[in-house]
C-alpha positions in Angstrom: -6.9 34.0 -4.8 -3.3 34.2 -5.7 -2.3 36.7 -8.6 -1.5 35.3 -11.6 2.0 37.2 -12.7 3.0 35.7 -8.9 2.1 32.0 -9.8 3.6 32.3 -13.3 6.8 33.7 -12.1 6.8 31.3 -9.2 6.2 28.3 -12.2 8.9 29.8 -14.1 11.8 30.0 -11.4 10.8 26.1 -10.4 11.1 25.0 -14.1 13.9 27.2 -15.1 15.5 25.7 -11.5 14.7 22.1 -12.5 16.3 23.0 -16.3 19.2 23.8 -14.9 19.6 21.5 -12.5 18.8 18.4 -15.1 21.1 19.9 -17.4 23.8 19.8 -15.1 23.0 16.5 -13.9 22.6 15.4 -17.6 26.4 16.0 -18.5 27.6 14.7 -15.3 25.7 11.4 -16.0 27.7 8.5 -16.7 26.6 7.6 -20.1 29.2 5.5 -20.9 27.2 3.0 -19.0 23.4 3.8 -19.9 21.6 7.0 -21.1 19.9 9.1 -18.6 16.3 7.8 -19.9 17.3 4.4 -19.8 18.6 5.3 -15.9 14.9 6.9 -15.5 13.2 3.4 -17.0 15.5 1.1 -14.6 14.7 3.7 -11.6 11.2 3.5 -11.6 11.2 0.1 -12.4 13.5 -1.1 -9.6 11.0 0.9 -7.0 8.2 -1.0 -7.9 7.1 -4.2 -6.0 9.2 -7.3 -6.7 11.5 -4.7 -9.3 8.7 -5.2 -12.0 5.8 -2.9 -13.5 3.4 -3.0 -16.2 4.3 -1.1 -19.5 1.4 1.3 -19.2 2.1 2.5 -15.7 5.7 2.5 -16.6 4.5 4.8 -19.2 2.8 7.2 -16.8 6.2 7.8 -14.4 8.1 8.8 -17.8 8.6 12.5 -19.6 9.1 10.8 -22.8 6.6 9.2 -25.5 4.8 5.9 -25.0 6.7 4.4 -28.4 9.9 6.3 -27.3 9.8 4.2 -23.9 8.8 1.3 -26.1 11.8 1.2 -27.9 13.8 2.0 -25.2 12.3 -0.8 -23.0 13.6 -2.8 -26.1 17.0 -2.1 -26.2 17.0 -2.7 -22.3 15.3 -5.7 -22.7 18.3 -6.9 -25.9 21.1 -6.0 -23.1 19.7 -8.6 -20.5 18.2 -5.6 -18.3 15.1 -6.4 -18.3 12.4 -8.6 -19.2 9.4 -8.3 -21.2 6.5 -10.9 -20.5 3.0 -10.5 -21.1 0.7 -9.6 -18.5 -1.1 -12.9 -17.1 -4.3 -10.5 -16.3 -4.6 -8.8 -19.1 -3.3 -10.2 -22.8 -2.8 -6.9 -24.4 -0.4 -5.7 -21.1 3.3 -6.2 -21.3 5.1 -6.7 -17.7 8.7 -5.3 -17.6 10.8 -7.2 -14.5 14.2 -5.4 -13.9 16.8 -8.7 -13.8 20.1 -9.2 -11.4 22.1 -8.0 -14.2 19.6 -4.7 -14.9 19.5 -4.2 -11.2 23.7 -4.2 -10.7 24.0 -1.9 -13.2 21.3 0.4 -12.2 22.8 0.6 -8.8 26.4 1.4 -10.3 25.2 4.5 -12.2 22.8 5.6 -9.1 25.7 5.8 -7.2 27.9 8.1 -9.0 24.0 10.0 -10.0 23.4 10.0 -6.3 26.3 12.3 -5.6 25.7 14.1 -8.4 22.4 15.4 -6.8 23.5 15.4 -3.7 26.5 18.1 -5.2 23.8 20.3 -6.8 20.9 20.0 -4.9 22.2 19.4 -1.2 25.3 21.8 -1.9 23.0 24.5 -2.2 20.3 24.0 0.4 19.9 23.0 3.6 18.4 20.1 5.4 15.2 22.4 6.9 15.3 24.5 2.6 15.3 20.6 1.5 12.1 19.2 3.7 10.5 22.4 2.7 11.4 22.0 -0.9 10.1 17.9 -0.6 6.9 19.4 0.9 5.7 21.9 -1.6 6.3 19.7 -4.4 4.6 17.0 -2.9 1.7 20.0 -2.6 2.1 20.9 -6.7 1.9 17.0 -7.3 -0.5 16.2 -5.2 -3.1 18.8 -6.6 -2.7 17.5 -9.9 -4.6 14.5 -9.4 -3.8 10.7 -10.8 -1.1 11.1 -13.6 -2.7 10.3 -16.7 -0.4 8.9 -19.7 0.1 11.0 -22.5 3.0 13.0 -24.3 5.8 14.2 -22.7 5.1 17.8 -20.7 6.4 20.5 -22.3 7.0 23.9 -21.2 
């Protein structure tokens, strides 16, 4: 059984890291472009199959509140970055499909937030630290079952 101070200070370097990091990240970000949540929304969207996903399970890769990504999906939607349409297998679902527009301008911010994280993360460890980094948070994920929708995590 692993001691308990060792497993809370080993959570609290890992979220203090990630803090850090995201914070970092988050004023390097180019917002004059899109916000760092709406980058998040077109991310997770673009890696889904055929670049669209249903509201609920959008809702389930997301830090942020289900009528905060509502909203947010909303705006997207009122630039031309995405579609809403409702979900032909179930009424009450909404789909959201990235468009060419959503995806072009997604890839321009992942770009420059590409080499942002590749400054901060892969500037500080190595390829072997990096796999072994991948590795044990695959490992923390992994033991936390299926992601269940709810409010944002917090510390």
């Amino acid at each position: 059984m692993t001691d308990r101070a060792m497993a809370v200070a080993a959570w609290e370097a890992l979220f203090r890291a990630q803090v850090s990091i995201m914070r970092r990240l988050s004023a390097e970000f180019p917002t004059e472009v899109m916000s760092l949540n709406e980058y998040d929304v077109l991310f997770n969207i673009s890696r889904a199959p055929g670049r669209r996903l249903r509201l609920k399970e959008l809702n389930r890769h997301l830090l942020i509140s289900q009528p905060s990504v509502s909203r947010l999906v909303d705006r997207l939607a009122a630039r031309g970055w995405v579609e809403k349409t409702d979900d032909p297998l179930d009424g009450r679902g909404t789909i959201v499909q990235l468009t060419a527009k959503g995806f072009e301008e997604f890839r321009r911010a992942a770009i420059h937030h590409m080499e942002a994280i590749t400054d901060r993360v892969g500037g500080t460890l190595d390829d072997a630290e990096l796999r072994q980094l991948i590795s044990l948070c695959d490992r923390l994920r992994d033991a936390q079952g299926p992601t269940a929708p709810g409010p944002p995590v917090e510390h």
